[in-house]
C-alpha positions as CSV (number, residue, x, y, z in Angstrom):
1,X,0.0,0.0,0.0
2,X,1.2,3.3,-0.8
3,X,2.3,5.9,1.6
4,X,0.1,9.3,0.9
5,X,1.5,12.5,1.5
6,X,-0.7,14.6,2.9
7,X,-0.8,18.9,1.6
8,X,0.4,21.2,4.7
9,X,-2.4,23.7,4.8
10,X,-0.7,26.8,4.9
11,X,-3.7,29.2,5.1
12,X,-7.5,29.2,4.7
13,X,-9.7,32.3,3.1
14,X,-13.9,32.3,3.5
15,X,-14.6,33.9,0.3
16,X,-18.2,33.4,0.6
17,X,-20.1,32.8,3.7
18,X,-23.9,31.5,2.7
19,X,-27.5,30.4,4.7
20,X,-26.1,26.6,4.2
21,X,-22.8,26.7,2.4
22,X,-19.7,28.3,2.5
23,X,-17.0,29.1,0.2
24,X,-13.3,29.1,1.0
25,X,-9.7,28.7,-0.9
26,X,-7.0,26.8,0.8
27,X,-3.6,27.7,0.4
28,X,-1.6,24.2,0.3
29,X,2.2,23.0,-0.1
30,X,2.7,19.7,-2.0
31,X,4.5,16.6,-1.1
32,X,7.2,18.0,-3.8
33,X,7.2,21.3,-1.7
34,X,5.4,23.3,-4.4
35,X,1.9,25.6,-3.4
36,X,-1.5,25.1,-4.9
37,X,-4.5,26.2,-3.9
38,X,-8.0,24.1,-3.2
39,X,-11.4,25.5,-3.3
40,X,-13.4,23.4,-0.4
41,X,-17.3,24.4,0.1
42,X,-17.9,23.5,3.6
43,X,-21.2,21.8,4.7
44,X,-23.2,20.9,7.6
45,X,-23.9,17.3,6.6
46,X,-26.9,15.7,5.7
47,X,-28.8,12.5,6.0
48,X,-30.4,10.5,3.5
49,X,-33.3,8.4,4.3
50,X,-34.3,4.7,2.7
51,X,-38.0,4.6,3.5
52,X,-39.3,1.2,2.9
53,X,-43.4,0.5,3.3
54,X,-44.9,-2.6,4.8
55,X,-45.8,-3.0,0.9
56,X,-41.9,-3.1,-0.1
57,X,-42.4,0.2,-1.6
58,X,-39.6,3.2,-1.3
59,X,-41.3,6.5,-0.1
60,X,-39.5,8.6,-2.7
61,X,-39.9,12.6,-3.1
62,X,-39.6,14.8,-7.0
63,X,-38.8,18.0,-6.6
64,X,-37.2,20.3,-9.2
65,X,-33.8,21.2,-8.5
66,X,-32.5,24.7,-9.8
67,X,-28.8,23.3,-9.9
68,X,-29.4,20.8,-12.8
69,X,-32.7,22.3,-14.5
70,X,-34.6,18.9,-14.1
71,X,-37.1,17.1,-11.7
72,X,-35.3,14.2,-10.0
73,X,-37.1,11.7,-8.3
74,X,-34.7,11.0,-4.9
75,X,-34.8,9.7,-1.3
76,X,-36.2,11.9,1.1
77,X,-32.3,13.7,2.5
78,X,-31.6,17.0,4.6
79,X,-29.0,18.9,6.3
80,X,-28.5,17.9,9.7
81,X,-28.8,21.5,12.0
82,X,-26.5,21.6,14.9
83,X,-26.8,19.9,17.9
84,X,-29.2,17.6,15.9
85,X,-28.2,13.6,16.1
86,X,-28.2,12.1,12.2
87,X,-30.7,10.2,13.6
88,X,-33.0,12.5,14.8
89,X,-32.4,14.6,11.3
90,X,-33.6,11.5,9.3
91,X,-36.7,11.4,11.3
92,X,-37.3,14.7,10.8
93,X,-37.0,14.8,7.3
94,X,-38.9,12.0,6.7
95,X,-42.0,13.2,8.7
96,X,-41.4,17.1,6.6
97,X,-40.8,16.0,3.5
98,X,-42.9,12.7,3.2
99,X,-45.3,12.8,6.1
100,X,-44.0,9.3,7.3
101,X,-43.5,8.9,10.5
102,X,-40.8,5.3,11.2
103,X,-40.6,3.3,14.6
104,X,-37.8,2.0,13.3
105,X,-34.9,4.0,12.1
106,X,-31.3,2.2,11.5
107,X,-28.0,4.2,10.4
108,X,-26.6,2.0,7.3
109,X,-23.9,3.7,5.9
110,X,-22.0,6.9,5.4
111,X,-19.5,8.8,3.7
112,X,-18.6,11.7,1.5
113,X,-21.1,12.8,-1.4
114,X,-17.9,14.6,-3.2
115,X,-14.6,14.9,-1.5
116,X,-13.2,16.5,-4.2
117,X,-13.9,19.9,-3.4
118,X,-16.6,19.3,-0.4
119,X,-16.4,17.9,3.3
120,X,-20.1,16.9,2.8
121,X,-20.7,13.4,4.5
122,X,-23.9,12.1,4.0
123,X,-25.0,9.7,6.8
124,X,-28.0,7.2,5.0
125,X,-30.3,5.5,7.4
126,X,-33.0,2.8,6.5
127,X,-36.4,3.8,8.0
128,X,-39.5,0.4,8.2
129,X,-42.3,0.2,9.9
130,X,-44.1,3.2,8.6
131,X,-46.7,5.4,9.9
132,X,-48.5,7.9,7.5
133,X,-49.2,11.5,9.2
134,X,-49.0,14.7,7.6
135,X,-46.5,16.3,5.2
136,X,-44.9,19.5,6.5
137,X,-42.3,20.8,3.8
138,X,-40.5,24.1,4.5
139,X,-42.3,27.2,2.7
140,X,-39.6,26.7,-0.4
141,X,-40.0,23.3,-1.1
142,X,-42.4,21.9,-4.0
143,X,-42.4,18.4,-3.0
144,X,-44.3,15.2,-4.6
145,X,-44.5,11.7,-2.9
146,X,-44.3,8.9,-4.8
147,X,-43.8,4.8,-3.7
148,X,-42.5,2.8,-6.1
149,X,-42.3,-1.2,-5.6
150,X,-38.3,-1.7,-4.1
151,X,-37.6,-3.7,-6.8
152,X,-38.8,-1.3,-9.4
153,X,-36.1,1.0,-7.8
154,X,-33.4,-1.3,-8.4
155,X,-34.7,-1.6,-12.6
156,X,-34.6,2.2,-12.3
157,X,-31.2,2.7,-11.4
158,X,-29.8,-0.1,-13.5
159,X,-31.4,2.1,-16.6
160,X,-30.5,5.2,-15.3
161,X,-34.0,6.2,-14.0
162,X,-32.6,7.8,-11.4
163,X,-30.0,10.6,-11.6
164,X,-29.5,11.7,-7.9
165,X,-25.9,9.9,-7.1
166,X,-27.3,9.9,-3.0
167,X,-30.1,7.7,-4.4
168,X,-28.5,5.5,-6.2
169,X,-26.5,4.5,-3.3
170,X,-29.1,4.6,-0.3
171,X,-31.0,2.2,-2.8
172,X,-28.3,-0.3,-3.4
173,X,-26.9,-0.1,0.2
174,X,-30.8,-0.7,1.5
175,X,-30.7,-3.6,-0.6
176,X,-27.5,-5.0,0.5
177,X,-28.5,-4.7,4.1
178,X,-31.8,-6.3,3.7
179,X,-30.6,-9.1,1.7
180,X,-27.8,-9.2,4.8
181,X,-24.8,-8.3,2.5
182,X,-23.4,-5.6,4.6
């Protein structure tokens, strides 16, 4: 295994400070001593949610997303605010954006949506045993519920159905820990 040099931050410099991201450049020096600079947008976290009905069906949500000018039909996810548990955020964005309430609630996986140039970790929890209550979306969210059969999701995906990267993953992690594969 190979030995990774890691970049000496030399400095940091918030170029934009926003209601949920921020914006900074990193100053660096290289394993061969040389500087570069990294732009890192810095995130809260989020969870994402693999809501599965008695019925086997997903409880997924479509909402247009300004970003890539399409509807995308994904699992229910948030940012997790602070002093929030992931599990207690995955609860609570279930119930707001789905109106499903879940007795049970299991962390499955996590890890980082794009480490490239983000310290986003994602924390994906599978919720069963589902209640239906009432959908309580935040006043700038447009948001459509739709269940679709679990293995219907897995057809999707494998013809590109479904263009949100966080669902695509929940989905097959879901089905790896039900089918006890992970």
């Amino acid at each position: 295994m190979h030995k990774h040099k890691i970049d000496k931050e030399k400095s940091r410099k918030l170029i934009y400070s926003g209601r949920l991201l921020n914006l900074r450049i990193d100053t660096v020096e290289l394993a061969d001593g040389k500087e570069a600079q990294r732009e890192v947008i810095e995130h809260p976290g989020a969870v994402a949610v693999v809501a599965i009905t008695k019925d086997n069906e997903l409880v997924l949500v479509r909402q247009y997303r300004q970003a890539t000018g399409e509807i995308l039909l994904e699992i229910p996810a948030g940012c997790v605010n602070k002093g929030e548990s992931g599990e207690d955020c995955a609860r609570r964005e279930l119930a707001e954006e789905t109106g499903y309430h879940a007795k049970k609630v299991k962390k499955i996986w996590q890890g980082f949506a794009t480490p490239g140039y983000s310290n986003e970790l994602i924390q994906f929890y599978l919720a069963l045993d589902l209640n239906l209550m009432q959908q309580k979306t935040d006043p700038d969210e447009f948001i459509e519920v739709d269940l679709v059969d679990f293995e219907a999701c897995l057809s999707m995906l494998k013809h590109g159905q479904i263009k949100d990267l966080k669902t695509m993953l929940g989905i097959q992690i879901a089905d790896w820990f039900i089918r006890g594969e992970l």
